[in-house]
MIBA-744928 format. One line per field, with one value per residue (C-alpha): residue number from 1; chain; x, y, z. Coordinates in nm, 3 decimals. Layout:
MIBA-744928
resi	c(NUM; ...)
chain	c(A; ...)
u	c(X; ...)
v	c(Y; ...)
w	c(Z; ...)
This chain:
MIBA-744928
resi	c(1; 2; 3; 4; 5; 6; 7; 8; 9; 10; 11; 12; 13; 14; 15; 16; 17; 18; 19; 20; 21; 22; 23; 24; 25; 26; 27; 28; 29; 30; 31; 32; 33; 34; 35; 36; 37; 38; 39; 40; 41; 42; 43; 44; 45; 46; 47; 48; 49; 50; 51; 52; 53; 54; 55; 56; 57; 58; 59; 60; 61; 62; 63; 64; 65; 66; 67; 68; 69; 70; 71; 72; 73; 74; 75; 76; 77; 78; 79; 80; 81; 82; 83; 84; 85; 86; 87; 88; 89; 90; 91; 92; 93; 94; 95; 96; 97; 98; 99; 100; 101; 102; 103; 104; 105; 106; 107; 108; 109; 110; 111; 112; 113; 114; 115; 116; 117; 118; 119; 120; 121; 122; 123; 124)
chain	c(A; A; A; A; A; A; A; A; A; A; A; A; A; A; A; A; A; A; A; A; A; A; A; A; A; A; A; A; A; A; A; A; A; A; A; A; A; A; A; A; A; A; A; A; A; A; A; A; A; A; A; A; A; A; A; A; A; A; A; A; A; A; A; A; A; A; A; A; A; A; A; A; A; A; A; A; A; A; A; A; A; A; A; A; A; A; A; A; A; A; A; A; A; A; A; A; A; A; A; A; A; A; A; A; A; A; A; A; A; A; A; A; A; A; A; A; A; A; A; A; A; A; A; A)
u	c(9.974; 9.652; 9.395; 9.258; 9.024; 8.980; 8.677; 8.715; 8.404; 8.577; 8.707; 8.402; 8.713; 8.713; 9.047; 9.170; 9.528; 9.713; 10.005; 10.123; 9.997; 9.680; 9.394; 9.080; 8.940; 9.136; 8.913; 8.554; 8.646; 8.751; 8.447; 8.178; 8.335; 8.352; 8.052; 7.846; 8.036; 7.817; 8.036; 8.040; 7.832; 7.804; 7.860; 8.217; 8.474; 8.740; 9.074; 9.222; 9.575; 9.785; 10.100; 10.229; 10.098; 10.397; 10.206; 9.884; 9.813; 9.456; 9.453; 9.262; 9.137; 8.906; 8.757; 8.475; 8.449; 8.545; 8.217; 8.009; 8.164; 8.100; 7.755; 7.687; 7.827; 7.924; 7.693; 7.954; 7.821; 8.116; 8.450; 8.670; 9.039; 9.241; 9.636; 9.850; 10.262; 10.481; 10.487; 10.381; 10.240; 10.056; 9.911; 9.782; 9.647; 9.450; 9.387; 9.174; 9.002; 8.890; 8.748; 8.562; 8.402; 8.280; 8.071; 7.931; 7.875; 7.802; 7.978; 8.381; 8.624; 8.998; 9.342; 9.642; 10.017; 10.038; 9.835; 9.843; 9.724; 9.424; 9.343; 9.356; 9.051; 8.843; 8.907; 8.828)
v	c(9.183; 9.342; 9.424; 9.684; 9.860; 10.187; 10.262; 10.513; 10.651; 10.810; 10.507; 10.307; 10.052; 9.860; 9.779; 9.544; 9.568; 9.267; 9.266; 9.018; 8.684; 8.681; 8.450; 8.326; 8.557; 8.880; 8.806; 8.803; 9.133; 9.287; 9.155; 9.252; 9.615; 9.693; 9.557; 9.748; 10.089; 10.365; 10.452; 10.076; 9.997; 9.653; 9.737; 9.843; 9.643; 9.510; 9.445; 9.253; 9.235; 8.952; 8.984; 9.202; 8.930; 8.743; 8.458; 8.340; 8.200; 7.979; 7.623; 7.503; 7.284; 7.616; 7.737; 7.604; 7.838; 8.123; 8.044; 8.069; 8.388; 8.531; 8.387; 8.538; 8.899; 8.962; 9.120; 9.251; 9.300; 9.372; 9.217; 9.087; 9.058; 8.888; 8.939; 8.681; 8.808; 8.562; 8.288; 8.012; 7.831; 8.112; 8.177; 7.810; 7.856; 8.162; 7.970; 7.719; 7.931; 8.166; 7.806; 7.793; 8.104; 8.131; 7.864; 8.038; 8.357; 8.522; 8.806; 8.658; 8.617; 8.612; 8.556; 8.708; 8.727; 9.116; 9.492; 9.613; 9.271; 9.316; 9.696; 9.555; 9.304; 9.502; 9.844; 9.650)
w	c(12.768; 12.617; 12.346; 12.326; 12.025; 11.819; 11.649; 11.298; 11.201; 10.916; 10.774; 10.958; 11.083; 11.364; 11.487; 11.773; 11.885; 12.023; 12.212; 12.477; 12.511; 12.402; 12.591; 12.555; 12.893; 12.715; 12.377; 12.542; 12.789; 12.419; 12.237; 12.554; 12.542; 12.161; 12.105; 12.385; 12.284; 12.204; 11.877; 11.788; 11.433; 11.307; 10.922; 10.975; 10.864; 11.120; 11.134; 11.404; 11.437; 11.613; 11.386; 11.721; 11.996; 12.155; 12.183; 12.093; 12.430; 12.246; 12.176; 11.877; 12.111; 12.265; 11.888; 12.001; 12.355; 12.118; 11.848; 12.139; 12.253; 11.852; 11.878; 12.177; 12.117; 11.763; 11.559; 11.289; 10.921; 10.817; 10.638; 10.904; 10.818; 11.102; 11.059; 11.171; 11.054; 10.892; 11.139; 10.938; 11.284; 11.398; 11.009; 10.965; 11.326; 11.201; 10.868; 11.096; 11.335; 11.008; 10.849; 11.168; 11.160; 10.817; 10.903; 11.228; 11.029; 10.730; 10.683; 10.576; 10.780; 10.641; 10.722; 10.651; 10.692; 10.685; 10.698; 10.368; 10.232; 10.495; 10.467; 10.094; 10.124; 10.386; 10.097; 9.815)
């Protein structure tokens, strides 16, 4: 069970590890504390990574809770590349939620089923 977050001012990369099942409570602790760290800059890029999660413990049902907790907190610039793994379930789940935040924000938001397709987008 976790997330946690590494911040690379060399590569000005966010990163957020997931591991565990993942819930709505774990993503607004992670949010509150990237976003209030010292190091943290809003025009890096960030890649989030659930291909490792054993279970993405959110129902589509709580997108909604979790635009209000980006509304709230997020003040990323950046690209933000979300990666799902294979799982053809948990990709279309990310496909969604991604459709839901492009509309919330500005900066894009995408999905994808593995790293080096991600660190791809946010490098290009």
């Amino acid at each position: 069970m976790g997330v946690r977050y590494s911040i690379d001012l060399e590569k000005k990369l966010n990163t957020f590890y997931v591991t565990g099942i993942f819930t709505l409570k774990e993503m607004s602790v992670a949010y509150e504390a990237l976003f209030s760290d010292p190091a943290y800059d809003p025009d890096f890029n960030t890649l989030s990574l659930f291909d490792e999660a054993e279970h993405l413990g959110l129902e589509y049902s709580e997108i909604g809770e979790i635009r209000a907790i980006i509304k709230k907190f997020d003040t990323r610039r950046g690209k933000v590349a979300m990666v799902f793994g294979t799982s053809t379930g948990r990709y279309m789940w990310g496909k969604l939620a991604v459709l839901q935040f492009n509309l919330l924000k500005s900066n894009p938001y995408r999905a994808f089923k593995s790293r080096e397709d991600a660190l791809d987008w946010l490098n290009s």
